[in-house]
C-alpha atoms as an extended CHARMM CRD file, in Angstrom:
* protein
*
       233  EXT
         1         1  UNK       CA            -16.1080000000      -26.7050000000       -4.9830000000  PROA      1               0.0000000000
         2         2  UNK       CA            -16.1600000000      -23.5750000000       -7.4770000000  PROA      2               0.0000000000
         3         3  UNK       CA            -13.1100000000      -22.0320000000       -8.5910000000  PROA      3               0.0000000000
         4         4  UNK       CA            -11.1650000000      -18.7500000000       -8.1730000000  PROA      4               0.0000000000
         5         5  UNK       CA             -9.5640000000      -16.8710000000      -10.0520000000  PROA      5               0.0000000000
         6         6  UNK       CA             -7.0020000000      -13.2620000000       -9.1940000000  PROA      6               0.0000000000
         7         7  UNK       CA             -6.8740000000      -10.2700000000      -11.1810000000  PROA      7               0.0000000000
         8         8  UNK       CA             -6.2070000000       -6.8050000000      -10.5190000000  PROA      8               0.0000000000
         9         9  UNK       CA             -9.5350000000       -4.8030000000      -12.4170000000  PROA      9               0.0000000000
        10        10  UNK       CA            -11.0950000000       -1.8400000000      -11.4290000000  PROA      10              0.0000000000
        11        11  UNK       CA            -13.9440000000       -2.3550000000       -8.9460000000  PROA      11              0.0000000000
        12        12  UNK       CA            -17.1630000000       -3.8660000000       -9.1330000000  PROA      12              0.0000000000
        13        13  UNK       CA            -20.3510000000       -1.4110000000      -10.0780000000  PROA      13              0.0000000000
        14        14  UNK       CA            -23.9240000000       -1.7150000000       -9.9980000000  PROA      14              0.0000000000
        15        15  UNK       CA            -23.1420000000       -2.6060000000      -14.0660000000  PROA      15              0.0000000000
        16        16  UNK       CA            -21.9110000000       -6.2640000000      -12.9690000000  PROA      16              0.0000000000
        17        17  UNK       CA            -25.1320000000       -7.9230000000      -12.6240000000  PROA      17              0.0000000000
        18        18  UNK       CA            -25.5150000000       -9.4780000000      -15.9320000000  PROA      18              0.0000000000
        19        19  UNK       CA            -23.3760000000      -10.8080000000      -19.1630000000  PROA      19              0.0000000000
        20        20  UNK       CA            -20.4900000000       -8.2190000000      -19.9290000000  PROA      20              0.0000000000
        21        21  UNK       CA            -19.9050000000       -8.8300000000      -23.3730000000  PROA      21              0.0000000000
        22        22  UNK       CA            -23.5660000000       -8.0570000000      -24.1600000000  PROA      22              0.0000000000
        23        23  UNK       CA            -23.5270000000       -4.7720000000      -22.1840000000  PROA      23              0.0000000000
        24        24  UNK       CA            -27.5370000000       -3.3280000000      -21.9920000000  PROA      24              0.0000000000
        25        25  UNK       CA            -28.9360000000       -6.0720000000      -24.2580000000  PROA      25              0.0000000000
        26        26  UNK       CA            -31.1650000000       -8.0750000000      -22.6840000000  PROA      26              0.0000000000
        27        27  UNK       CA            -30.9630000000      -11.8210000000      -22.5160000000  PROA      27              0.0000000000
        28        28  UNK       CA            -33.3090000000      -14.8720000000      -22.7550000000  PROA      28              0.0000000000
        29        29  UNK       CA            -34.3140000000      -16.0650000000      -20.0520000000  PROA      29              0.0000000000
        30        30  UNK       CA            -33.3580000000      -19.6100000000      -19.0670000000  PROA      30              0.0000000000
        31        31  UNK       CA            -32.2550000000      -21.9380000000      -16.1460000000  PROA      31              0.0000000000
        32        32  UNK       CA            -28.5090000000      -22.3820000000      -14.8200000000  PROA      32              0.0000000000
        33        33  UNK       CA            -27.2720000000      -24.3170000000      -12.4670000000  PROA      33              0.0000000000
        34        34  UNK       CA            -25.6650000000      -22.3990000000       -9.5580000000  PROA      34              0.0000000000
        35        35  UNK       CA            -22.8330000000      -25.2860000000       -9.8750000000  PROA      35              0.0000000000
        36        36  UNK       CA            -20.6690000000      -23.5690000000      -12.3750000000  PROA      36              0.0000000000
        37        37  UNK       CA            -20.1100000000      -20.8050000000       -9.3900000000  PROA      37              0.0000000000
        38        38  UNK       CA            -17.1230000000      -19.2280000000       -9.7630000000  PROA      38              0.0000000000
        39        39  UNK       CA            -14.9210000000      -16.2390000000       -7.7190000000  PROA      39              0.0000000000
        40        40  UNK       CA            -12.8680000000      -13.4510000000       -9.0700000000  PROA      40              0.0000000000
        41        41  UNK       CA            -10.4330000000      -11.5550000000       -7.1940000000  PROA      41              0.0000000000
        42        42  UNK       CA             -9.5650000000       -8.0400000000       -8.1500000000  PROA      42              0.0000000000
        43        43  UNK       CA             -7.3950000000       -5.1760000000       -6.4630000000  PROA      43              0.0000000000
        44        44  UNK       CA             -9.6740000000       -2.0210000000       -5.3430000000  PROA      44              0.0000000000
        45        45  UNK       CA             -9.3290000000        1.6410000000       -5.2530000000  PROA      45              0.0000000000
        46        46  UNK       CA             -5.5120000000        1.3980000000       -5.1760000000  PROA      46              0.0000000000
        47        47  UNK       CA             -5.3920000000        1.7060000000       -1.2500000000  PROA      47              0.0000000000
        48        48  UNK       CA             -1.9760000000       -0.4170000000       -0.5170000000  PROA      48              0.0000000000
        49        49  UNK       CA             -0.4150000000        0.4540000000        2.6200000000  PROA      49              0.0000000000
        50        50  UNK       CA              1.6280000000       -2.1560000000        4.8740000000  PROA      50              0.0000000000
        51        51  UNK       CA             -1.5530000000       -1.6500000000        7.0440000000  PROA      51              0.0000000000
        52        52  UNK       CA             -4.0840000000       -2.0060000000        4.7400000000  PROA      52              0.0000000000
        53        53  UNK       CA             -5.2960000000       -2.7950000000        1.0670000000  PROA      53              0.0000000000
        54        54  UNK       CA             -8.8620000000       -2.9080000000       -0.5570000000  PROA      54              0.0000000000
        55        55  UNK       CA            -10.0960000000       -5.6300000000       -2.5000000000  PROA      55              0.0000000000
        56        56  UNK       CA            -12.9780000000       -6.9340000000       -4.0860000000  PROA      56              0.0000000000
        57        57  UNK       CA            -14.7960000000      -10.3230000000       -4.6840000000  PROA      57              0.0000000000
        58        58  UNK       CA            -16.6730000000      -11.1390000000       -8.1390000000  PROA      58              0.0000000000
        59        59  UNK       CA            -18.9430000000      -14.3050000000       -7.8420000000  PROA      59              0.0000000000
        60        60  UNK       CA            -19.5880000000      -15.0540000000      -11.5710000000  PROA      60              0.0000000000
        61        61  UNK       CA            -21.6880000000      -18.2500000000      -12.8150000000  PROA      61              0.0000000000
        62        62  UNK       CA            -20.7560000000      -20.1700000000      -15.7200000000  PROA      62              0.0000000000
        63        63  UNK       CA            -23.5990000000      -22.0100000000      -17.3040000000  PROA      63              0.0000000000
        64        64  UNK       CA            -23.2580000000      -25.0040000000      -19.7570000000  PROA      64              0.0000000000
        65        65  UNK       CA            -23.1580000000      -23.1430000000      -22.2770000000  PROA      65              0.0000000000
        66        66  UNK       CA            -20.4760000000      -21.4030000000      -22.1310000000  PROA      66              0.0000000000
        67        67  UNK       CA            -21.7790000000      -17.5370000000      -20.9090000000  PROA      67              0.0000000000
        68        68  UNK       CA            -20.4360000000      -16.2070000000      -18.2860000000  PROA      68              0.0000000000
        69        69  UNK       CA            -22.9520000000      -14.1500000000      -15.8410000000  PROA      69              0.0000000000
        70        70  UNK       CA            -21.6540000000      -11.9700000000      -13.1960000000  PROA      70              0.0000000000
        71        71  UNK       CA            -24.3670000000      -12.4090000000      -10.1370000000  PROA      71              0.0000000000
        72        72  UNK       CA            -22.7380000000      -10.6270000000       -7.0670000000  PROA      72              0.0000000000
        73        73  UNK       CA            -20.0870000000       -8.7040000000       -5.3620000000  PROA      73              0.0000000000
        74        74  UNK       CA            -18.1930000000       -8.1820000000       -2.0780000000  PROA      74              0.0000000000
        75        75  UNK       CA            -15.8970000000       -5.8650000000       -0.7340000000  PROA      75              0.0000000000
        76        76  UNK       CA            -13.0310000000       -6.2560000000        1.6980000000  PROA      76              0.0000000000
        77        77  UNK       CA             -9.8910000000       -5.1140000000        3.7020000000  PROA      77              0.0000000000
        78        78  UNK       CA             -6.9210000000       -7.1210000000        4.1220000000  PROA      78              0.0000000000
        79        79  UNK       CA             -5.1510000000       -5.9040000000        7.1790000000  PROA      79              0.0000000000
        80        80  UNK       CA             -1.7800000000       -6.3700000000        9.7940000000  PROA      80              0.0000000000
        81        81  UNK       CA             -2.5520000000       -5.9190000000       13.5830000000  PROA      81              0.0000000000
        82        82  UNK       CA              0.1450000000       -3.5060000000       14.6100000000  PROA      82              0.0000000000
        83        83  UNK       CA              1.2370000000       -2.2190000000       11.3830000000  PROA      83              0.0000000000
        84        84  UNK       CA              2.1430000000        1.7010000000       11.5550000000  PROA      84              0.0000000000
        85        85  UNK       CA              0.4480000000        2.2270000000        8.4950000000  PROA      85              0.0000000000
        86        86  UNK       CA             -3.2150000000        0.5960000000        9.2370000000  PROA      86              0.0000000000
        87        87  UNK       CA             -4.7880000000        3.5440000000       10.2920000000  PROA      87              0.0000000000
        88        88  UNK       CA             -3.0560000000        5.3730000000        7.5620000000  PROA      88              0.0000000000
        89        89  UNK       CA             -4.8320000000        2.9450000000        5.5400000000  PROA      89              0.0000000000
        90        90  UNK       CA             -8.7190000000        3.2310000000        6.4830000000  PROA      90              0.0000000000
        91        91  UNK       CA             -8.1680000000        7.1370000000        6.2410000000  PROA      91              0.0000000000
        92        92  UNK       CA             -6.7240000000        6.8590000000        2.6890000000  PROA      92              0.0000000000
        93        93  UNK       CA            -10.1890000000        4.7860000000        1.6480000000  PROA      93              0.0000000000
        94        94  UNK       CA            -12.6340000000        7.6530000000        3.0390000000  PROA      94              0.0000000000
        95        95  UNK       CA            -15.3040000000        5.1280000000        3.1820000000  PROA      95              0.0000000000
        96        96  UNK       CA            -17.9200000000        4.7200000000        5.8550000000  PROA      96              0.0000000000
        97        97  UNK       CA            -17.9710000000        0.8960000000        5.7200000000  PROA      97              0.0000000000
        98        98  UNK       CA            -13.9240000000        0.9020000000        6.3410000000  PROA      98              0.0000000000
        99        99  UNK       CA            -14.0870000000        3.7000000000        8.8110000000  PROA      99              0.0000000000
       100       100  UNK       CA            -16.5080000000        1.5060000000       10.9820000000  PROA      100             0.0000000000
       101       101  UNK       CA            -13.9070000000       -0.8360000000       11.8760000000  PROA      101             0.0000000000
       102       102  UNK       CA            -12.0100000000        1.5470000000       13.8690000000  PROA      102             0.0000000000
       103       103  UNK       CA            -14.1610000000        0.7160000000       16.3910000000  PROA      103             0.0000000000
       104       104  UNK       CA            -12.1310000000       -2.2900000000       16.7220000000  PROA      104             0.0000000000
       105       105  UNK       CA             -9.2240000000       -0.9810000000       17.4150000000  PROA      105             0.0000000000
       106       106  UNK       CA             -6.9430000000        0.7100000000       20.0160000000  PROA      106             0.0000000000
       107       107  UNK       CA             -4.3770000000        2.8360000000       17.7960000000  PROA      107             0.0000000000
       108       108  UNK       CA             -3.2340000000        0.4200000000       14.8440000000  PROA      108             0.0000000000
       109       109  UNK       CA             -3.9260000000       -2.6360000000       16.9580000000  PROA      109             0.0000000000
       110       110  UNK       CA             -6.8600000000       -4.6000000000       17.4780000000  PROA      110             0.0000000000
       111       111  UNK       CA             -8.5730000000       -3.9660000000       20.7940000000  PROA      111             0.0000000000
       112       112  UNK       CA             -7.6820000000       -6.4480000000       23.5130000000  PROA      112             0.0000000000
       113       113  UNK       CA            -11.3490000000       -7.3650000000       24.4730000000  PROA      113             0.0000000000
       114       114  UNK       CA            -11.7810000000       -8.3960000000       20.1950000000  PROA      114             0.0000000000
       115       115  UNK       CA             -8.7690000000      -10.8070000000       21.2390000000  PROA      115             0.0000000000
       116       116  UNK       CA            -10.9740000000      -11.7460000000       24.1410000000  PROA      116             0.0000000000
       117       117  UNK       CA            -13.7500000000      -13.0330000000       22.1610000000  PROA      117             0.0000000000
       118       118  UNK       CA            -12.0590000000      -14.7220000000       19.5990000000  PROA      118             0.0000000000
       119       119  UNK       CA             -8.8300000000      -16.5090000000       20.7870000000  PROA      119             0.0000000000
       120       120  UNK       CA             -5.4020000000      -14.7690000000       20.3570000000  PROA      120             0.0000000000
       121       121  UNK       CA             -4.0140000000      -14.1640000000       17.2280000000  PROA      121             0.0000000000
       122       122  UNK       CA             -2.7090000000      -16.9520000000       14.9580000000  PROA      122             0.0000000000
       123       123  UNK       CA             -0.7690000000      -14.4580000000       12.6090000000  PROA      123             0.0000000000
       124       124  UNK       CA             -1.6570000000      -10.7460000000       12.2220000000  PROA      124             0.0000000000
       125       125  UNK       CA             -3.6990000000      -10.7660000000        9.0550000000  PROA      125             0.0000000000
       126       126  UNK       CA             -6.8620000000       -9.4170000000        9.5060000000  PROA      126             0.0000000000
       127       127  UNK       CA            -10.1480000000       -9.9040000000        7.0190000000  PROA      127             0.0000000000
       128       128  UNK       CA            -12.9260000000       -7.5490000000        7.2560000000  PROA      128             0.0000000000
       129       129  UNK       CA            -15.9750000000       -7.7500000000        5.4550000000  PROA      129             0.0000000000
       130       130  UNK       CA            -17.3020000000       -4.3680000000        4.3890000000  PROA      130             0.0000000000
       131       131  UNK       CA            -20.2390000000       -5.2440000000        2.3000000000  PROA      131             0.0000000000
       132       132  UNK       CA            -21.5560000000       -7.5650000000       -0.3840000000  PROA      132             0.0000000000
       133       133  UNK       CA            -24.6750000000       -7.6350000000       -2.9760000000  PROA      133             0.0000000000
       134       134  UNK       CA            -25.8980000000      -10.0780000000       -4.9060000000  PROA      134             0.0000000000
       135       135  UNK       CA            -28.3070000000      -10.3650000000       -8.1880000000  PROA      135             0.0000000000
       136       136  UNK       CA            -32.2300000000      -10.6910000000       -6.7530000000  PROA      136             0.0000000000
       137       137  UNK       CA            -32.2560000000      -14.8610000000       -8.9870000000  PROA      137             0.0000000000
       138       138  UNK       CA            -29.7710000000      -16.1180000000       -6.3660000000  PROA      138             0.0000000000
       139       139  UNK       CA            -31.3710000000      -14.5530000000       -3.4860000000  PROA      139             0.0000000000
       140       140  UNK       CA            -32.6170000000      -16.7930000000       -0.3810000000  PROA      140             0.0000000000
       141       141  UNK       CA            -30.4650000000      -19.6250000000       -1.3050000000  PROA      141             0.0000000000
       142       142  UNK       CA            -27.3910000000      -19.4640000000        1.0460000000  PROA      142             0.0000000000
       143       143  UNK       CA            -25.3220000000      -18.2860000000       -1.6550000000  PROA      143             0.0000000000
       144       144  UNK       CA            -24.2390000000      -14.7850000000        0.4770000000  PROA      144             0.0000000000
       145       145  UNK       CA            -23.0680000000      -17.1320000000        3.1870000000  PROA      145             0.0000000000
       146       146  UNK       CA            -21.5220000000      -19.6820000000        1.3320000000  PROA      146             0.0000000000
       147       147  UNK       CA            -19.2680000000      -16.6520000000       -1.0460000000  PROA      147             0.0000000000
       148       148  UNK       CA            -18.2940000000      -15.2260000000        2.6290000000  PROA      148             0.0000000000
       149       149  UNK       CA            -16.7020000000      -18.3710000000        3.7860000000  PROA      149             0.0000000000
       150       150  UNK       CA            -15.6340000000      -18.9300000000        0.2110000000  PROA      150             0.0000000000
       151       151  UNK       CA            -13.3250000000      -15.9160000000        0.2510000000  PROA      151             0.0000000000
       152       152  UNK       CA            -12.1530000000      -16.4630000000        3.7510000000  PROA      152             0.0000000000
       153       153  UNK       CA            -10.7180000000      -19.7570000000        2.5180000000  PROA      153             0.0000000000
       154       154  UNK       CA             -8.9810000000      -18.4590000000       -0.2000000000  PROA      154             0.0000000000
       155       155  UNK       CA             -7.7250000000      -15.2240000000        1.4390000000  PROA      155             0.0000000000
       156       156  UNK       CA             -6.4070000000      -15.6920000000        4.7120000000  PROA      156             0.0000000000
       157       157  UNK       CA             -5.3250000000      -19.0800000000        5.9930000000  PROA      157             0.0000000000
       158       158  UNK       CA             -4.6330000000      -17.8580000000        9.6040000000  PROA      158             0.0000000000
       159       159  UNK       CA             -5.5820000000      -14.5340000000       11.5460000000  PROA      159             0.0000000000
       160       160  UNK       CA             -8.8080000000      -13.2130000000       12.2450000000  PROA      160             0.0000000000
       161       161  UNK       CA            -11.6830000000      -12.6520000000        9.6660000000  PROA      161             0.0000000000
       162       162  UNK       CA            -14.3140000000       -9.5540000000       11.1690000000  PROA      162             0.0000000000
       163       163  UNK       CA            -17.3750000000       -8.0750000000        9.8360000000  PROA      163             0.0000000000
       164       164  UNK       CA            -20.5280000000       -5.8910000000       10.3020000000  PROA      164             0.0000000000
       165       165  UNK       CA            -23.8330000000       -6.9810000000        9.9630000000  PROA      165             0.0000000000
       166       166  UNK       CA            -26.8170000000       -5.1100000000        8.3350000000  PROA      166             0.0000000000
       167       167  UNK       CA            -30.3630000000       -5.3020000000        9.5190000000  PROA      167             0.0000000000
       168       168  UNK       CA            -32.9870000000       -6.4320000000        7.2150000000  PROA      168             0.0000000000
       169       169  UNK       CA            -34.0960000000       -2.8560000000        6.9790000000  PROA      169             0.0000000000
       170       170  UNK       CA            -30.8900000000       -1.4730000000        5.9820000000  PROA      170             0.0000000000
       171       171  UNK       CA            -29.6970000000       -4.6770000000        3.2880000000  PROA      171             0.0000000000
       172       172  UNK       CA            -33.2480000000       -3.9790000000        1.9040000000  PROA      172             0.0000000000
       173       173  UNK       CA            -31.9550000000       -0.7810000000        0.7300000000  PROA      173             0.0000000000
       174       174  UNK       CA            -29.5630000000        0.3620000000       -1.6620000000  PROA      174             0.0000000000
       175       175  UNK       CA            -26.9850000000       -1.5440000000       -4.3340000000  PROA      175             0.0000000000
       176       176  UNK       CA            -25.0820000000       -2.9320000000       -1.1660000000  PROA      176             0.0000000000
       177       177  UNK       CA            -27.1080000000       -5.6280000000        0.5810000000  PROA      177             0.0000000000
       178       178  UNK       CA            -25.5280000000       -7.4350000000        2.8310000000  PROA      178             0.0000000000
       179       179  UNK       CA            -23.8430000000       -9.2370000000        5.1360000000  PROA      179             0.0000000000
       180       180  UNK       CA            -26.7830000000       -9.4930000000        7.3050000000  PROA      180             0.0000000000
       181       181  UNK       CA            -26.0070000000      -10.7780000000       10.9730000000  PROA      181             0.0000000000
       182       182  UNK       CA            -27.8920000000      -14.0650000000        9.3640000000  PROA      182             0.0000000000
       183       183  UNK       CA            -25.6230000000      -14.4340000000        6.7710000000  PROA      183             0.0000000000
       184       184  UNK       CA            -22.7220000000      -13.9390000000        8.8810000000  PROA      184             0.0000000000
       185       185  UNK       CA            -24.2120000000      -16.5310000000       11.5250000000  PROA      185             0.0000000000
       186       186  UNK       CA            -24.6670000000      -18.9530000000        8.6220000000  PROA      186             0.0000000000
       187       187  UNK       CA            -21.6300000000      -18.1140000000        7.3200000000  PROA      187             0.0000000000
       188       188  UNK       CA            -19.8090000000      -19.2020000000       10.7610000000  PROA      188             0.0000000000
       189       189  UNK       CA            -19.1730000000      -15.7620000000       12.4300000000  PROA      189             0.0000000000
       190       190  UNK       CA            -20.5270000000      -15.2340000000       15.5040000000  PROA      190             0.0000000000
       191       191  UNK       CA            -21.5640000000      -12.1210000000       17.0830000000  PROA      191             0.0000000000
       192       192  UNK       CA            -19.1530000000       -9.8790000000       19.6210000000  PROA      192             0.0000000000
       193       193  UNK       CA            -20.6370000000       -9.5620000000       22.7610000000  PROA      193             0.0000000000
       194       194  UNK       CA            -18.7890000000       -6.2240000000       23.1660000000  PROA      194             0.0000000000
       195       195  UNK       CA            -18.9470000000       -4.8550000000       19.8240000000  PROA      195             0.0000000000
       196       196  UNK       CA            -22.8660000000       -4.4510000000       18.7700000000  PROA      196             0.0000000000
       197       197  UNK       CA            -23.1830000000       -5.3420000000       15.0580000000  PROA      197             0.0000000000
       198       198  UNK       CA            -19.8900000000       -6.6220000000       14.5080000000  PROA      198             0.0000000000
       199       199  UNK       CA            -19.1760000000      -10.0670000000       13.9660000000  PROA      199             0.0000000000
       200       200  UNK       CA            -15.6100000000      -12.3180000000       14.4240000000  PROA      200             0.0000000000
       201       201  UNK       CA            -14.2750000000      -15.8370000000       14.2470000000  PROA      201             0.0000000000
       202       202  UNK       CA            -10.7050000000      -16.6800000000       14.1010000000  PROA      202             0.0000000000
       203       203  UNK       CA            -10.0630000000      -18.3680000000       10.6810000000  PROA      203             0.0000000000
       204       204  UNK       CA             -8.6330000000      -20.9760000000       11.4000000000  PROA      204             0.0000000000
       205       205  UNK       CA            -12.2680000000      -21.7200000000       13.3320000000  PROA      205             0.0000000000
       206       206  UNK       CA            -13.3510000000      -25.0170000000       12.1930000000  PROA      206             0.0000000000
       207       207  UNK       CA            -17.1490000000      -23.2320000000       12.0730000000  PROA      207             0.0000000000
       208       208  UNK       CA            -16.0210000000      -21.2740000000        8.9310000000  PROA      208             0.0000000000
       209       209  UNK       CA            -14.9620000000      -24.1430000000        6.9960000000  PROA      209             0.0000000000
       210       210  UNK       CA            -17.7280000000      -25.7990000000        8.1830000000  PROA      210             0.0000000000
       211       211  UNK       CA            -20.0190000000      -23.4120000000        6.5550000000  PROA      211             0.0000000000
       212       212  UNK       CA            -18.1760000000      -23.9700000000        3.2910000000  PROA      212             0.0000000000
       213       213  UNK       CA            -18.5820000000      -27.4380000000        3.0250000000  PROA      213             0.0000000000
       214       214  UNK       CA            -21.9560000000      -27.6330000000        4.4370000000  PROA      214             0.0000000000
       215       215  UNK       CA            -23.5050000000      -24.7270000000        2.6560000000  PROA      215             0.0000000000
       216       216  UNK       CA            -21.8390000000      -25.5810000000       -1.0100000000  PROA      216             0.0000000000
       217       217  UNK       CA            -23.9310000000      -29.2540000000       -1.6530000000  PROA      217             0.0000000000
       218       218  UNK       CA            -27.6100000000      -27.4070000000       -1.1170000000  PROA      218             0.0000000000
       219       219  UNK       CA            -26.3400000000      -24.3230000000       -3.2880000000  PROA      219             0.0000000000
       220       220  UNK       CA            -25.0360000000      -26.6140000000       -6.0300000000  PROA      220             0.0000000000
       221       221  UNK       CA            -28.4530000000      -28.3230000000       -6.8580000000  PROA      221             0.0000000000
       222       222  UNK       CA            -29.9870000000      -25.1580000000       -7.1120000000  PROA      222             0.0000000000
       223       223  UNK       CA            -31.1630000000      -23.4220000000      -10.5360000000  PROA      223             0.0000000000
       224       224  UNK       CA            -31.9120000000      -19.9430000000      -11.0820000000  PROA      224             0.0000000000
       225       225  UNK       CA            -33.2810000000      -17.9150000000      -13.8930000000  PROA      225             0.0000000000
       226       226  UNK       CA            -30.6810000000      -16.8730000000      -16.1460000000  PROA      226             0.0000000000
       227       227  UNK       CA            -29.4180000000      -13.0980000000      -15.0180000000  PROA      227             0.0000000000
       228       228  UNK       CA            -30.5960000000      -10.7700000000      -17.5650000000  PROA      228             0.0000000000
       229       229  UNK       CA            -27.8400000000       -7.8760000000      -18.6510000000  PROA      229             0.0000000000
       230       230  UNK       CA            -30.4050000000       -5.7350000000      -18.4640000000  PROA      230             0.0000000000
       231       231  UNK       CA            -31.1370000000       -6.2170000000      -14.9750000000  PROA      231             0.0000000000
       232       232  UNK       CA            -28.9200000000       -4.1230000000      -12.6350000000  PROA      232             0.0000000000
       233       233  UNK       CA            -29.4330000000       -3.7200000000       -8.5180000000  PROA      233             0.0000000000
């Protein structure tokens, strides 16, 4: 069920969306199976506190012949209920899509009525979802979903995984266009009651890998016109 891969490069850009190697050029057009999915893991912005660290997703598809096409992104926070240092964190990345989560919290811990939502805490590791985007070809397929619970499962094997959802008016602008509350719903998040737009699930939820598993068989069958370099979101 795909692969993964860590590395520590700079961040994804809206340059991504396409074959590296062949920069601007464009390419020819042709079918790949979304099959040969496969995700990266790269350090961010250099934002490493106890609290809090930034980190990104690249979901790349390998085709049978060998290229290598880069067809989305996702950003993320790892973070430790109760650490000193986690607000100290989310000030450090002076980002609005970080900042939003401090609406989860009381001080550096995460707000009781979060807690009673979702279950207590299995560990303190916290994943939060700031935003994703993915190449127009692999739209409407599940994919957004299925590369949300994919990087849950690889990331954190216990704690709680929290996001915010866009509306369809807001994910239809800009190069960042997701998670949707859809794609989180699909994705095996469900909504807190108390906190409008956010979304939570402990992740050791068997809904989450659920999701995975369910979503992956559908996406696999699927082609898509090959991503042109050219093409950028």
């Amino acid at each position: 069920m795909s692969g993964f891969e860590m590395t520590t490069d700079v961040p994804p850009d809206s340059s991504i969306f396409g074959t590296p190697e062949d920069g601007d050029r464009p390419v020819s057009e042709s079918l790949v199976g979304l099959d040969g999915l496969v995700v990266h893991f790269e350090s961010g912005r250099g934002v490493r506190t106890d609290g809090c660290s930034d980190w990104n997703a690249v979901l790349n598809l390998n085709s049978d012949a060998g290229e290598e096409y880069s067809i989305g992104a996702m950003q993320f926070l790892m973070l430790r209920d109760g650490s000193a240092s986690l607000l100290e964190g989310l000030g450090l990345l002076d980002d609005v899509d970080a900042d939003r989560f401090r609406a989860l919290l009381d001080g550096n811990n995460l707000d009781e009525r979060v807690l009673d939502e979702i279950g207590a805490l299995t560990s303190n590791r916290i994943l939060a979802v700031q935003c994703l985007s993915l190449h127009p070809n692999a739209k409407e397929l599940g994919v957004e979903s299925w590369f949300i619970a994919e990087v849950v499962h690889h990331m954190i094997p216990d704690g709680i995984v929290l996001a915010h959802g866009m509306t369809a008016a807001e994910a239809s602008k800009g190069y960042w266009n997701g998670p949707t509350h859809d794609q989180l719903l699909a994705a095996g998040l469900g909504p807190l009651g108390g906190f409008p737009g956010f979304h939570g699930q402990s992740a050791t939820a068997p809904a989450l890998a659920t999701a995975r598993c369910s979503l992956w068989p559908h996406i696999a069958s699927e082609v898509i016109a090959t991503p042109s370099a050219a093409h950028s979101v």
